[in-house]
Every structure is written in structure tokens, then in C-alpha cells.
ZALO-77668 format. One record per residue (C-alpha): residue number from 1; x, y, z; residue in three letters. Coordinates in nm, 4 decimals, decimal comma, m for minus. Layout:
BEGIN
- NUM; X; Y; Z; ALA
...
This chain:
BEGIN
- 1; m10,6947; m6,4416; 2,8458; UNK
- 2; m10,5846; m6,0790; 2,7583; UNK
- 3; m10,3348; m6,1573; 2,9965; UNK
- 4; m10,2096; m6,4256; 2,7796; UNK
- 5; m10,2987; m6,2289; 2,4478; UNK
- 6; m10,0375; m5,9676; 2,5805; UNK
- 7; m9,7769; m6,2188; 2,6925; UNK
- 8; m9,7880; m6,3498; 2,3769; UNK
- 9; m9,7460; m6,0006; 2,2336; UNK
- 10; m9,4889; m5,9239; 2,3694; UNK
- 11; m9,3098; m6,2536; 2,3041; UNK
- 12; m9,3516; m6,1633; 1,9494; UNK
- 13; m9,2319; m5,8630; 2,0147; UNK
- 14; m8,9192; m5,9745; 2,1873; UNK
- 15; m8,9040; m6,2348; 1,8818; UNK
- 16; m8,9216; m5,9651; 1,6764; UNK
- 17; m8,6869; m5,7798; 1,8284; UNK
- 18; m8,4224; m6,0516; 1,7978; UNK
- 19; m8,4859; m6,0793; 1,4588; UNK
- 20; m8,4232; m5,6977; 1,3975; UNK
- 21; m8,1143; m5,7582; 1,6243; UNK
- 22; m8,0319; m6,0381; 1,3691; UNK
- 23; m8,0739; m5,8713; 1,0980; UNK
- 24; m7,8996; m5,5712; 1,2540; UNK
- 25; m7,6223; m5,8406; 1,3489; UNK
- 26; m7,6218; m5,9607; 0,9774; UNK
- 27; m7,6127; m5,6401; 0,8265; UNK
- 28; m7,3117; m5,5105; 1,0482; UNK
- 29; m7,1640; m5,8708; 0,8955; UNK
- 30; m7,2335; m5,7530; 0,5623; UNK
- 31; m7,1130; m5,3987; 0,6297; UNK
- 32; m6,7784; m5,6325; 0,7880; UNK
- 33; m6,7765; m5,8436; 0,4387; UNK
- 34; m6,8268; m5,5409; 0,2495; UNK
- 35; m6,5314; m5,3907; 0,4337; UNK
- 36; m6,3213; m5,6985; 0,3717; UNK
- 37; m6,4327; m5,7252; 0,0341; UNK
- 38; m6,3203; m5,3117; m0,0205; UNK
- 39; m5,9583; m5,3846; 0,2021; UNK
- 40; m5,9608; m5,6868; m0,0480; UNK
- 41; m6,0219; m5,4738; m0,3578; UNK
- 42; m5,7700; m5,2185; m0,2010; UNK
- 43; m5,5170; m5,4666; m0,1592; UNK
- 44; m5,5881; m5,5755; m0,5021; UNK
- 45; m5,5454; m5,2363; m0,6250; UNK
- 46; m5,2226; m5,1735; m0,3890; UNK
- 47; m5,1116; m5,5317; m0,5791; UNK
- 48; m5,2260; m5,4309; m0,9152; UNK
- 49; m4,9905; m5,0858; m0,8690; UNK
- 50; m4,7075; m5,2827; m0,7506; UNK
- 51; m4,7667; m5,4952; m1,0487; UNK
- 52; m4,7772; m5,1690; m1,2529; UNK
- 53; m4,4721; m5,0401; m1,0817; UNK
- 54; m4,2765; m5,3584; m1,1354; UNK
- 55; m4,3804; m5,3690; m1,5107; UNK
- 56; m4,2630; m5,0079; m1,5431; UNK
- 57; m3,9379; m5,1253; m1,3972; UNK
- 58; m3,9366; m5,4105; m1,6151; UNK
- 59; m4,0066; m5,1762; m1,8753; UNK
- 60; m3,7157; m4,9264; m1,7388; UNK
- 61; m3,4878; m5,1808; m1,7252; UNK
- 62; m3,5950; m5,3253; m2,0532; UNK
- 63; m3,5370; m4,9394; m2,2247; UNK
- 64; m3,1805; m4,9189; m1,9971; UNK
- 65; m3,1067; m5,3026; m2,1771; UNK
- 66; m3,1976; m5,1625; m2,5000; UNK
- 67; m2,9491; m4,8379; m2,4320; UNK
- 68; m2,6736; m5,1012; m2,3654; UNK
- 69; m2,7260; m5,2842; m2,6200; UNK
- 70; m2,7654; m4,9327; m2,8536; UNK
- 71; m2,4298; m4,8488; m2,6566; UNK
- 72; m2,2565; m5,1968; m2,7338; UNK
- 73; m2,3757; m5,1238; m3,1025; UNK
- 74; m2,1811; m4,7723; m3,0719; UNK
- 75; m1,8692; m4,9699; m2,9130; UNK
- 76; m1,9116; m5,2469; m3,2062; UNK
- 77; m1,9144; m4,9669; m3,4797; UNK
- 78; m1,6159; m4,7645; m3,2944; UNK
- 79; m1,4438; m5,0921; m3,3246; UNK
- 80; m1,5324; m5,1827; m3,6610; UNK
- 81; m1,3900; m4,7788; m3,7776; UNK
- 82; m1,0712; m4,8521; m3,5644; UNK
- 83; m1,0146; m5,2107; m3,7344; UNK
- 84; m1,0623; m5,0425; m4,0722; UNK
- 85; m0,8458; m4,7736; m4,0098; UNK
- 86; m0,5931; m5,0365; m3,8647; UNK
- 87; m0,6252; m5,2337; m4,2140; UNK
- 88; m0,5958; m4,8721; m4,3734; UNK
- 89; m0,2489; m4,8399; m4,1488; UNK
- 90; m0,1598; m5,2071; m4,2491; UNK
- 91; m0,2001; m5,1393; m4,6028; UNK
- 92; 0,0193; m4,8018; m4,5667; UNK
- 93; 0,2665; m4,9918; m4,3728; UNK
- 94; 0,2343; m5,2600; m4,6336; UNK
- 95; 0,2992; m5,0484; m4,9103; UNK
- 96; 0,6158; m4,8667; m4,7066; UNK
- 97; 0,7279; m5,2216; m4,6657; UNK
- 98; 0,7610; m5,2342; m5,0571; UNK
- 99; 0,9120; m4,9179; m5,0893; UNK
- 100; 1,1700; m5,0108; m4,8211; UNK
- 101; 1,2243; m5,3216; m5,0497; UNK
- 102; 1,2483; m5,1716; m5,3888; UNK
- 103; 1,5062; m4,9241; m5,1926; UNK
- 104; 1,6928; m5,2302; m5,0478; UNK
- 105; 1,7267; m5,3844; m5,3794; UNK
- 106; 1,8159; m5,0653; m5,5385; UNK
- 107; 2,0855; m5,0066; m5,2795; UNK
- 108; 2,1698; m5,4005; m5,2860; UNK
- 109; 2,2440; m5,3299; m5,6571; UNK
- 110; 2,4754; m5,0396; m5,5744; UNK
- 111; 2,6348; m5,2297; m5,2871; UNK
- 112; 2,7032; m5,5355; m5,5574; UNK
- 113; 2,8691; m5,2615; m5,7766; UNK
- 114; 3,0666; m5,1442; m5,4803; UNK
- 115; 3,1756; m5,5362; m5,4073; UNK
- 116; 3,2207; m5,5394; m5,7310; UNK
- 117; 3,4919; m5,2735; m5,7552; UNK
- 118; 3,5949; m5,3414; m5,4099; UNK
- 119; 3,6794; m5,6965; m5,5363; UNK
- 120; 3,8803; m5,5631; m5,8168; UNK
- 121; 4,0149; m5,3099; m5,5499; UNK
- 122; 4,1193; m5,6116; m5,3392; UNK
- 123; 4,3015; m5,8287; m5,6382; UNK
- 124; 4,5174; m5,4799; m5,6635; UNK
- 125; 4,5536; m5,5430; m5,2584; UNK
- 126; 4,6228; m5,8767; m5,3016; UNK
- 127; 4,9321; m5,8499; m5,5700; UNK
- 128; 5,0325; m5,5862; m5,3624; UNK
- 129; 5,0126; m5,7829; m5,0301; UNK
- 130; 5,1869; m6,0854; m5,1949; UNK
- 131; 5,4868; m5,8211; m5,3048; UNK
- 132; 5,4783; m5,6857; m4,9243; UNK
- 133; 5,4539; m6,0638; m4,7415; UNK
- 134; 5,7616; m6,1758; m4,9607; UNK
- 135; 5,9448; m5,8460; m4,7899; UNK
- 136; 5,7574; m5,9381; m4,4596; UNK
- 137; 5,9226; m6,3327; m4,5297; UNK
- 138; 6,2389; m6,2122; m4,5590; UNK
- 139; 6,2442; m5,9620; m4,2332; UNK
- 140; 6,0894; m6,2907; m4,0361; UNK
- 141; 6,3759; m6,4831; m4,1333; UNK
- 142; 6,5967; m6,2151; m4,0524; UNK
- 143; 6,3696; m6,1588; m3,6924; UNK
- 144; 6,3728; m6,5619; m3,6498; UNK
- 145; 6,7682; m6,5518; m3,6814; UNK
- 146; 6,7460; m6,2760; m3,4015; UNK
- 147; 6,4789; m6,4359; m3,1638; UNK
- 148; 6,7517; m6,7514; m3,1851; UNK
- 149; 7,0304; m6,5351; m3,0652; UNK
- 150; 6,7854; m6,3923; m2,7994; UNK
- 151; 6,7098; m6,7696; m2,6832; UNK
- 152; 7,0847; m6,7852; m2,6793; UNK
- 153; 7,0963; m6,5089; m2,4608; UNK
- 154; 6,8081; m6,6144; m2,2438; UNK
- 155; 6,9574; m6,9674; m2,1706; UNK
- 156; 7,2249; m6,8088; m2,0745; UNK
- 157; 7,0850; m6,5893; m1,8479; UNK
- 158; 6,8836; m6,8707; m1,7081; UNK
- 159; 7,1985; m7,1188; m1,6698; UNK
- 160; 7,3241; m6,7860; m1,4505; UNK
- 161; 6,9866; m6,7970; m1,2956; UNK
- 162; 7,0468; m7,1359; m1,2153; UNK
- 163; 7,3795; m7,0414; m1,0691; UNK
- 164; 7,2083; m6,7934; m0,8307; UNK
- 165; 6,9778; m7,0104; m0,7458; UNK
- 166; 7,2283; m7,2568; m0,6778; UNK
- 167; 7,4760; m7,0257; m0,4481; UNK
- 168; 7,1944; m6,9103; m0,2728; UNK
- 169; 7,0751; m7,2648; m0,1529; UNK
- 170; 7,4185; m7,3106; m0,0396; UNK
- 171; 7,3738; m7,0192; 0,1378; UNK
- 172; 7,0627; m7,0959; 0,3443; UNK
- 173; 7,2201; m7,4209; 0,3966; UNK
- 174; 7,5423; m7,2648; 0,5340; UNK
- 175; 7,2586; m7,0216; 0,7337; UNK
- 176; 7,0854; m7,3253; 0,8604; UNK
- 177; 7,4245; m7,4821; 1,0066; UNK
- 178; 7,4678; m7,1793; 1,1136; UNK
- 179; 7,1483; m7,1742; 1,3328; UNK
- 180; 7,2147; m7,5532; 1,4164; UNK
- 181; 7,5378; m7,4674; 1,5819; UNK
- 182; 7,3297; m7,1555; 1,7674; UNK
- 183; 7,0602; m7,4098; 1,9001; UNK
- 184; 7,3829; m7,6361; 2,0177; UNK
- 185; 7,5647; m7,3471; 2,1883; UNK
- 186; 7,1971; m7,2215; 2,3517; UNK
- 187; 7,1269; m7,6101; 2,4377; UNK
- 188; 7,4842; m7,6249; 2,6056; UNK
- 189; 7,4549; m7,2733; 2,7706; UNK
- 190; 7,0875; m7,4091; 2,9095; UNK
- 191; 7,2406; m7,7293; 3,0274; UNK
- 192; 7,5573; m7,5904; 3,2075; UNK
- 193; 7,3312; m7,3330; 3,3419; UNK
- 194; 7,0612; m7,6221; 3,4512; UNK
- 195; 7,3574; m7,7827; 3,5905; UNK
- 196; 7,4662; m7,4777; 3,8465; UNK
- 197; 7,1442; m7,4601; 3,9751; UNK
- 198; 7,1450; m7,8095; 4,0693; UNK
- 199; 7,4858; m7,7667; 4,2061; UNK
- 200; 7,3712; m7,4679; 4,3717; UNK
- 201; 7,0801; m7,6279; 4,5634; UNK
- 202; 7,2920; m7,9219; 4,6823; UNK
- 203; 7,5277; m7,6558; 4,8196; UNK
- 204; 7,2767; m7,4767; 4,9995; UNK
């Protein structure tokens, strides 16, 4: 019975046991969730840095947009001064423009004066022209009457031409009979000479 009593004892005990290994088993699981749950939290932490890190990028980026932008704004305004000073150029060059003008027509004036007394200068020329073409008339007539006598001459000189021309055809004519009655002679010289030295190799 004690026997048993003990038995039983230590069954509890051994229960017992297994339940403090349980709980032990539990509590390491715990201590493993707990870990987990702290990686978790780290990893959390690690995400909410990176989050952090890519807002302050954001942020950088955002203050580097904002420079650009600022920097465009500069560009804008440098443009803006260099378009006004271009109208301010413009507007100079504008006004020149009317000075050249009022110059031009100033000196178109005088030039119209100048045509003016050139024009009066040039009737002068003209009377005087008309009083040097009547000369001019009369030393063409007297010129035409010449060039006639040197047509004169010319035909002449060509009917001589013609002459020459003539007497020297006759010429290469007379030259070409003469080399026809060469070719003859040279034929006839061949031929007898043809002839021989057939005569010659019958002989032989």
C-alpha cells in the first residue's frame, strides 16, 4: 500500500515534472515569441528609419526641386532683364532708324537740288551736244564717204584674193598631174622591172 502510495508519488512527481518541463518549454516559446516580437519591432524600427531616411530624401530632393525651381526663377528674371534691355536696344535702334531717315530726307532734299542743277547743267550739255553731233554728222558723212572708198579698196583686194586663190588651184592641179605622171612613170618602172624578173627566172 505504501508501495503504491509512493508509486503514485512519484508519478505525480514525474507529472509534475513534465509540467515544469512544459511550462519551461512554453516559457522558452515565449522567450522565442518575445524574441520574434523584439526582431519584429527591430525590423519595424530598421523600416521606420528607412522610411525616415527616404522622407529625408524626399525632403532633400524636394529642397534641391525647390533650388531649381528658385534657379529657373533666377534664369526667368535674367531673361526678363535681357529682353528689356533688348526692347531698350530696339527702341535706341528705333530711334537711330529715324535719325538715319530724317538724314536721308535731308540729304534726299540736297540730292533733288543737285538733280536739280544737274538738270539745268545737262540742258547746257544738251545744246551743246546738239552743236557738237551736227559737227560729229558732218565728219560721219565725210568718214562714210571714206569707209566707201575703203570697201572699194577691199573688193579689190579680195577680187586679187580671188586671183590668188585662183592661180594657186591651178597650181596644185598642175602639182597633182604632176604626181599622176610620177605614179605612171613608178607604175611603168615597177612593171618593166616585174617583167625582168620574170624573164630572168625563165632564163635561169
Amino acid at each position: 500500500m505504501r508501495e503504491r502510495e509512493r508509486e503514485r508519488e512519484r508519478e505525480r512527481e514525474r507529472e509534475r515534472e513534465r509540467e515544469r518541463e512544459r511550462e519551461r518549454e512554453r516559457e522558452r516559446e515565449r522567450e522565442r515569441e518575445r524574441e520574434r516580437e523584439r526582431e519584429r519591432e527591430r525590423e519595424r524600427e530598421r523600416e521606420r528609419e528607412r522610411e525616415r531616411e527616404r522622407e529625408r530624401e524626399r525632403e532633400r530632393e524636394r529642397e534641391r526641386e525647390r533650388e531649381r525651381e528658385r534657379e529657373r526663377e533666377r534664369e526667368r528674371e535674367r531673361e526678363r532683364e535681357r529682353e528689356r534691355e533688348r526692347e531698350r536696344e530696339r527702341e535706341r535702334e528705333r530711334e537711330r532708324e529715324r535719325e538715319r531717315e530724317r538724314e536721308r530726307e535731308r540729304g534726299e532734299e540736297r540730292e533733288r537740288e543737285r538733280e536739280r542743277e544737274r538738270e539745268r547743267e545737262r540742258e547746257r550739255e544738251r545744246e551743246r551736244r546738239e552743236r557738237e553731233r551736227e559737227r560729229e554728222r558732218e565728219r560721219e558723212r565725210e568718214r562714210e564717204r571714206e569707209r566707201e572708198r575703203e570697201r572699194e579698196r577691199e573688193r579689190e583686194r579680195e577680187r586679187e584674193r580671188e586671183r590668188e586663190r585662183e592661180r594657186e588651184r591651178e597650181r596644185e592641179r598642175e602639182r597633182e598631174r604632176e604626181r599622176e605622171r610620177e605614179r605612171e612613170r613608178v607604175q611603168c618602172f615597177l612593171s618593166a622591172y616585174g617583167n625582168l624578173i620574170i624573164l630572168f627566172s625563165l632564163t635561169v
